[in-house]
C-alpha positions as CSV (number, residue, x, y, z in Angstrom):
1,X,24.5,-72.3,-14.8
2,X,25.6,-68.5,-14.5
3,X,22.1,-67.2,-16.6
4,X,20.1,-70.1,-14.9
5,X,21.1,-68.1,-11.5
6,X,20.5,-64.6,-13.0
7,X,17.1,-66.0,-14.0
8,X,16.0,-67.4,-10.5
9,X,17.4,-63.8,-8.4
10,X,15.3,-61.6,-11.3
11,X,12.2,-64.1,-10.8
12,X,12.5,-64.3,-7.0
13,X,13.4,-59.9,-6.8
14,X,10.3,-59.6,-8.8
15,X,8.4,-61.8,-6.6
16,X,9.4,-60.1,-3.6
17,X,8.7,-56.5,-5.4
18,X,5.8,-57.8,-6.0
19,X,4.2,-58.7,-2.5
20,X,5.4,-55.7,-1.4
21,X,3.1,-53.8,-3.4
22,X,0.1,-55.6,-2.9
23,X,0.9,-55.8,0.9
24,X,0.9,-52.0,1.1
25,X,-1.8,-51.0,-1.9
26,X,-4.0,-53.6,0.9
27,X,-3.1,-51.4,3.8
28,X,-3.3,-47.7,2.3
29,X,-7.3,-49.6,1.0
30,X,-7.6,-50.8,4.8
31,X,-6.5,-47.5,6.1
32,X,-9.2,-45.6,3.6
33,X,-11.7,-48.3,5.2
34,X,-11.0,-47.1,8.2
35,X,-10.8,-43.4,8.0
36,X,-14.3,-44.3,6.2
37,X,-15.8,-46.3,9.4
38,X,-14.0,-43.3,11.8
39,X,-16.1,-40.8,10.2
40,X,-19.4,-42.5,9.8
41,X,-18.9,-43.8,13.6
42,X,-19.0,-39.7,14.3
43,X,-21.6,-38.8,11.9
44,X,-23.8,-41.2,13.8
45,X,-22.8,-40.0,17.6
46,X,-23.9,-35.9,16.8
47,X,-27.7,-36.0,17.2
48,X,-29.3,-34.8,14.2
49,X,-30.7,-30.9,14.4
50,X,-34.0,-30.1,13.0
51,X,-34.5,-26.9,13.9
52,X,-32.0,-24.1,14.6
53,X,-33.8,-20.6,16.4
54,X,-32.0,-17.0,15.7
55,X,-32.7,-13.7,15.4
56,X,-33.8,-12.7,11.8
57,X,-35.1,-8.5,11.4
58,X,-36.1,-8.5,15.3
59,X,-37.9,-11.4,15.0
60,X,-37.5,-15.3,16.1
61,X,-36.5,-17.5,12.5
62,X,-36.3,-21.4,12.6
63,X,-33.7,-22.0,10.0
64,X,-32.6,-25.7,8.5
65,X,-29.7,-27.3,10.0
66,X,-27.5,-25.4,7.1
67,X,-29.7,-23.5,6.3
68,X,-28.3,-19.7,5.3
69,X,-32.2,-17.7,5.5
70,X,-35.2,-18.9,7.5
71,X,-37.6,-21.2,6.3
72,X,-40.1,-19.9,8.9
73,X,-40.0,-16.3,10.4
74,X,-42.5,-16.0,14.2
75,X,-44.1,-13.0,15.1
76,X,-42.2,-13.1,18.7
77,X,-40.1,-10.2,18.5
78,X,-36.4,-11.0,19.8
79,X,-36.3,-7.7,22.3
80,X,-39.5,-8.8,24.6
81,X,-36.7,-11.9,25.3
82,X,-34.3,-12.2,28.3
83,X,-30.9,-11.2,27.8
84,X,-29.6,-14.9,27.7
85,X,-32.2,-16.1,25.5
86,X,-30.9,-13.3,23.2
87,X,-27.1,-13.7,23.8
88,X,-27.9,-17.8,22.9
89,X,-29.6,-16.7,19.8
90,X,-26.7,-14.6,18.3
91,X,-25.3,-18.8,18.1
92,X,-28.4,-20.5,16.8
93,X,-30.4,-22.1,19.6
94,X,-29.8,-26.1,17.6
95,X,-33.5,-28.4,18.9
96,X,-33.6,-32.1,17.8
97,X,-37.4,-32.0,17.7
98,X,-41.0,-30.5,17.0
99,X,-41.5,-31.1,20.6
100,X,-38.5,-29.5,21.7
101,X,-39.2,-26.3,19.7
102,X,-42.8,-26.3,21.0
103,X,-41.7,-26.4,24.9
104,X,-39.3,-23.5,24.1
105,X,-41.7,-21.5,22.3
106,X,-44.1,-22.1,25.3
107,X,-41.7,-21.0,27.9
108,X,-41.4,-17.9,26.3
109,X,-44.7,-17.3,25.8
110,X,-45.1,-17.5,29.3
């Protein structure tokens, strides 16, 4: 009766051990799903960028939204600008759209 006893504590201690284990390997996978979900949820929310303005040799660039060197250099040259204008393209002036790039270019123009 003595063994029979050890038999059923090792099978039921196993049993336990094991639940455990899946219990937590199912939370660290839920956890990963849901550091996955927080970061897609705040991918979404940033508007995308298409075009980013700065300076490049005196002159306005529209650079990629990572982009390192301009894609497109203008002829406007960057001193004929007001000093804001200037000052906000030391940051990258970040425009979601063609049409958005347009009305700024226009203003300047102006």
């Amino acid at each position: 009766m003595d063994r029979y006893r050890c038999m059923m504590l090792l099978l039921t201690a196993m049993t336990i051990s094991a639940v455990l284990i899946l219990v937590s390997a199912g939370k660290g996978v839920e956890r990963r799903k849901s550091a996955a979900a927080a970061r897609q949820a705040g991918m979404q929310e940033r508007a995308p960028v298409g075009y980013v303005l700065r300076e490049y040799e005196g002159h306005l660039a529209l650079y990629r939204e990572n982009g390192i060197r301009p894609y497109r250099v203008l002829d406007t040259e960057v001193w004929l600008l007001p000093e804001e204008d200037r000052a906000a393209l030391e940051n990258g002036i970040l425009l979601e759209t063609e049409q958005e790039l347009r009305q700024m270019l226009e203003d300047w123009d102006s």
